[in-house]
C-alpha positions in Angstrom: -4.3 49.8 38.7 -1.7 48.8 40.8 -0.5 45.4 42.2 2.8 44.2 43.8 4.9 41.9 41.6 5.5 40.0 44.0 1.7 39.1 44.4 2.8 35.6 45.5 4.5 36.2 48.5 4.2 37.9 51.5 5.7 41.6 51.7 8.2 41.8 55.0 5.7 42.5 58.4 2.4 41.0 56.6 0.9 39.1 58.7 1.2 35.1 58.2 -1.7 34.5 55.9 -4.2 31.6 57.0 -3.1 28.3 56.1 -6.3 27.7 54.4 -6.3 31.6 52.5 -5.7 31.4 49.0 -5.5 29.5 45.5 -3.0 28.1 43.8 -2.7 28.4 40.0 -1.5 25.2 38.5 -0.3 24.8 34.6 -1.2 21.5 33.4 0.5 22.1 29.7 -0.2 22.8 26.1 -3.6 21.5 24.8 -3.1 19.2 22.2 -4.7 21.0 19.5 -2.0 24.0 20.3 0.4 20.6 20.3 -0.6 19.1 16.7 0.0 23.0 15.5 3.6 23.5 16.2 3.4 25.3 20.1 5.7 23.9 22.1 5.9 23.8 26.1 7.7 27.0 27.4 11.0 25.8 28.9 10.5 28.3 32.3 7.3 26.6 33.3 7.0 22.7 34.1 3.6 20.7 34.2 3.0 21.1 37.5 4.1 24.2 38.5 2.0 25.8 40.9 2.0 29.8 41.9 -0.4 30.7 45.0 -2.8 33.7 45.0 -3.2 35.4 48.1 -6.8 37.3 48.8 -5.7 41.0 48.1 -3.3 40.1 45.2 -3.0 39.7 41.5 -0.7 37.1 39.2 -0.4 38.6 35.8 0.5 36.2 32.7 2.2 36.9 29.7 5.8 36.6 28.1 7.3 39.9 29.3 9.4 39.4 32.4 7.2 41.7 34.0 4.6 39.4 34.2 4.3 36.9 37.5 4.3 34.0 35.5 6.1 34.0 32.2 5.5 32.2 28.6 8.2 33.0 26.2 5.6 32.2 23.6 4.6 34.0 20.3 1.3 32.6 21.0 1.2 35.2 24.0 1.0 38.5 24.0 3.5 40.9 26.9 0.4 41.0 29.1 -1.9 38.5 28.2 -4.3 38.0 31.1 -4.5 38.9 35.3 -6.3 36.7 37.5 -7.4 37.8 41.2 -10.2 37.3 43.7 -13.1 39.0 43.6 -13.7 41.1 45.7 -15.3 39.5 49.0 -15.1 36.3 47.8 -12.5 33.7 49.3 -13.3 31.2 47.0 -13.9 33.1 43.1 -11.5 34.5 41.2 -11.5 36.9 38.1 -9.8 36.2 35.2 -9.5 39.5 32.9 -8.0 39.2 29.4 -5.6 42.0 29.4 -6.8 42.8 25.5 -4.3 40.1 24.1 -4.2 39.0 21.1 -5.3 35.6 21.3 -7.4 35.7 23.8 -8.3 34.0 27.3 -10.4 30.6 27.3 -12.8 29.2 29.7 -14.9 26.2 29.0 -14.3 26.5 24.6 -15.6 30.4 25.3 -13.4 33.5 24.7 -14.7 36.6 26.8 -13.1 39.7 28.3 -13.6 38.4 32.1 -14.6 35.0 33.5 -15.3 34.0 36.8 -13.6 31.2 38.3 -14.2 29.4 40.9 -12.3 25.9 42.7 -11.5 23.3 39.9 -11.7 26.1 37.3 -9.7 25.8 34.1 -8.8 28.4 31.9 -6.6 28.6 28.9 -4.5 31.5 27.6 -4.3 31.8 23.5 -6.0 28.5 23.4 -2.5 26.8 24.1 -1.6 26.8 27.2 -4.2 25.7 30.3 -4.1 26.2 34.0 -6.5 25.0 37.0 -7.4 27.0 40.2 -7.3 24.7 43.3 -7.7 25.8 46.7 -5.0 26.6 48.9 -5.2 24.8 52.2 
């Protein structure tokens, strides 16, 4: 599979996406379990920060600078996880554990792939956690 690593952004001549098109990915921190245990908030991402998925495109996680976003964290492996929409769907997204180590969380359940729709929380390695709000 094959994705453009600049999933985030519009390539030069693509069309002005709808206003409305999209989600946007938005870290809300370390989990305070992941806290109490020594993790410690990666100093590239901010609370806050928000990274918008376009229908058609992937954001891959994980601490290699290959990745879309980036966690300089042992807690994560090089390619941790990939989140996209399904396909179809303008509203649900697929979050696919990219066989890390630590795993990809959704609601306290660790699985290979999760569907997520608007509100949707996940958590990578069970440290740091992201919701999925629609773009628009």
């Amino acid at each position: 599979m094959s994705w453009d690593k600049r999933a985030t952004t519009r390539r030069q001549g693509a069309p002005e996406p709808e206003r409305a098109a999209g989600m946007y990915i938005v870290y809300l921190g370390i989990v305070p379990d992941a806290a109490r245990s020594g993790v410690t908030d990666a100093a590239a991402l901010r609370v806050g920060d928000a990274f918008r998925l376009l229908p058609g495109a992937a954001i891959t996680f994980g601490r290699s600078e290959l990745c879309e976003v980036t966690i300089p964290s042992d807690q994560l492996s090089r390619a941790h996880a990939l989140i996209s929409f399904l396909p179809g769907s303008g509203t649900e997204l697929a979050l696919i554990d990219l066989r890390s180590r630590n795993g990809t969380w959704m609601r306290d359940h660790k699985a290979p792939v999760h569907h997520v729709g608007p509100g949707g929380e996940f958590t990578l390695a069970k440290a740091f956690r992201f919701r999925c709000q629609p773009a628009g």
